[in-house]
C-alpha positions in Angstrom: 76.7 85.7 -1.3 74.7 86.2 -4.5 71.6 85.2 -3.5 72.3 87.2 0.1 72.1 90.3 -1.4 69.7 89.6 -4.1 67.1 88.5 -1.2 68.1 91.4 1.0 67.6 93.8 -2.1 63.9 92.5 -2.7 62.9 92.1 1.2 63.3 95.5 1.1 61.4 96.6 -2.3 58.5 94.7 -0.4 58.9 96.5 2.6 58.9 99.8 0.7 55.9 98.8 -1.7 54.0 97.6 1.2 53.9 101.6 2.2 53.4 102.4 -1.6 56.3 103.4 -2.2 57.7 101.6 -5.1 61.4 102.1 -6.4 64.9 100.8 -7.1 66.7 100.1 -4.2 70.9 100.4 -4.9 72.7 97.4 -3.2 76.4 96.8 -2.9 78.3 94.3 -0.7 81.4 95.2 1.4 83.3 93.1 4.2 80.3 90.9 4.7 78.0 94.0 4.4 74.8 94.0 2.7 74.8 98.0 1.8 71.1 98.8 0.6 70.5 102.8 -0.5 66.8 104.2 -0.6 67.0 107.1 -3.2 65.4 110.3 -2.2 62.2 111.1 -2.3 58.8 112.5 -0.6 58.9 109.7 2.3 62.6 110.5 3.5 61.5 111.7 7.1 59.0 108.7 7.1 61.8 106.3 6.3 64.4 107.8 8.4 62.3 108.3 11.3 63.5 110.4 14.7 66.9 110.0 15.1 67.0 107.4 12.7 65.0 104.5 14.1 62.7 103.7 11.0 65.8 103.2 8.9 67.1 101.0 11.9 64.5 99.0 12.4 64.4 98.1 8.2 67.6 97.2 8.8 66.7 95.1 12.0 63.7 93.5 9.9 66.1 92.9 7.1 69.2 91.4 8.7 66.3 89.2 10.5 64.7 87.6 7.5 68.2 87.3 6.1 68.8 85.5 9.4 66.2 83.2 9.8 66.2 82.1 5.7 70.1 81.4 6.5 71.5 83.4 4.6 75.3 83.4 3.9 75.5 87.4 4.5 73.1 88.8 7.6 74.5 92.2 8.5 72.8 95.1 6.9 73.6 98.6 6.6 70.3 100.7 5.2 70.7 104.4 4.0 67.9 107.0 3.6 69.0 109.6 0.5 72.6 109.4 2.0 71.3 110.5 5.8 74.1 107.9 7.2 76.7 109.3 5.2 76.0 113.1 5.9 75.5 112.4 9.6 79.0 110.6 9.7 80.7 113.6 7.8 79.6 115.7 10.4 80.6 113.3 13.2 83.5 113.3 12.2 84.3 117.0 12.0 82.8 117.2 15.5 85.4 114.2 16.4 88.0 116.2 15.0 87.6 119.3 17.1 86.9 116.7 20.3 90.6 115.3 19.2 92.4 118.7 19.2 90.6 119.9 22.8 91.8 116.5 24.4 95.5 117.0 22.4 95.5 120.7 24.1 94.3 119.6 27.6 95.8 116.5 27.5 93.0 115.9 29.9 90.3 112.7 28.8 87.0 113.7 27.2 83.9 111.3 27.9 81.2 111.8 25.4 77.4 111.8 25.2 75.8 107.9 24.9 76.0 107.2 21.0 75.1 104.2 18.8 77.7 101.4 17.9 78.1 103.1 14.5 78.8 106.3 16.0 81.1 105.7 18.6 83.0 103.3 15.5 83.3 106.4 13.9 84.9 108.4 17.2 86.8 105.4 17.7 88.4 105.4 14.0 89.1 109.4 13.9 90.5 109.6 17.5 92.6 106.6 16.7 93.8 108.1 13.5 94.9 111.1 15.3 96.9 109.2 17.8 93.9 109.5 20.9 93.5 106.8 22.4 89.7 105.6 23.0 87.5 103.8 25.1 83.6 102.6 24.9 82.1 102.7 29.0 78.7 101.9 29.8 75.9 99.4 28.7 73.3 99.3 26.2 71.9 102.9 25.4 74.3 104.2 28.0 77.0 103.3 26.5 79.9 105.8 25.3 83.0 106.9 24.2 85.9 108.4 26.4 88.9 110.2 24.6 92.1 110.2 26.2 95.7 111.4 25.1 98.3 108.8 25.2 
């Protein structure tokens, strides 16, 4: 596990210092979860990307070469100067009003197409209000629908 996150921490240093960009990347392990942090700095909206593709594909790259040297640990999370956690703060305000129209209406609420991350996130604050939830669709398509009980 040791070396997993080790190997993970350095791919990534390389990555960075490839772009010259050369700092301390903060690692931590949770539920078989390599979590890397990339402080802030003048390259945030390079590293982040629209929407957050740059910092998924690092991850992609990462989890890869973690892959393919198998590695006991593989699944990555990487987070720009906390962009991840702010956006899932939000998300789950927004879930929380979501939650108390579908409570009110006690009518289901299907949501926009979000990413697996997202829609865990709607899945965990619907379910803590006692919503019901359901992902529909395929791929990119794919969403969440909240439903009373």
């Amino acid at each position: 596990m040791d070396s997993s996150i080790a190997y993970a921490k350095k791919y990534l240093e390389d990555v960075l210092s490839f772009f010259g960009f050369n700092t301390e990347v903060g690692v931590s392990a949770e539920d078989e979860v390599i979590e890397l942090s990339i402080p802030s700095s003048h390259l945030n909206g390079f590293l982040i990307g629209q929407r957050g593709d740059t910092m998924r594909a690092l991850q992609y790259l990462v989890g890869s070469a973690l892959r393919n040297g198998n590695y006991e640990i593989s699944r990555v999370n990487i987070d720009v100067a906390d962009y991840k956690k702010a956006k899932a703060e939000v998300l789950s305000q927004r879930v929380g009003e979501w939650v108390e129209v579908v409570k009110s209406s006690k009518e289901p609420m299907a949501l926009r197409p979000m990413n697996s991350a997202d829609r865990r996130i709607v899945h965990k604050v619907a379910s803590e209000a006692g919503l019901v939830t359901e992902s529909v669709g395929e791929g990119r398509d794919r969403y969440v629908v909240i439903k009373p009980e």
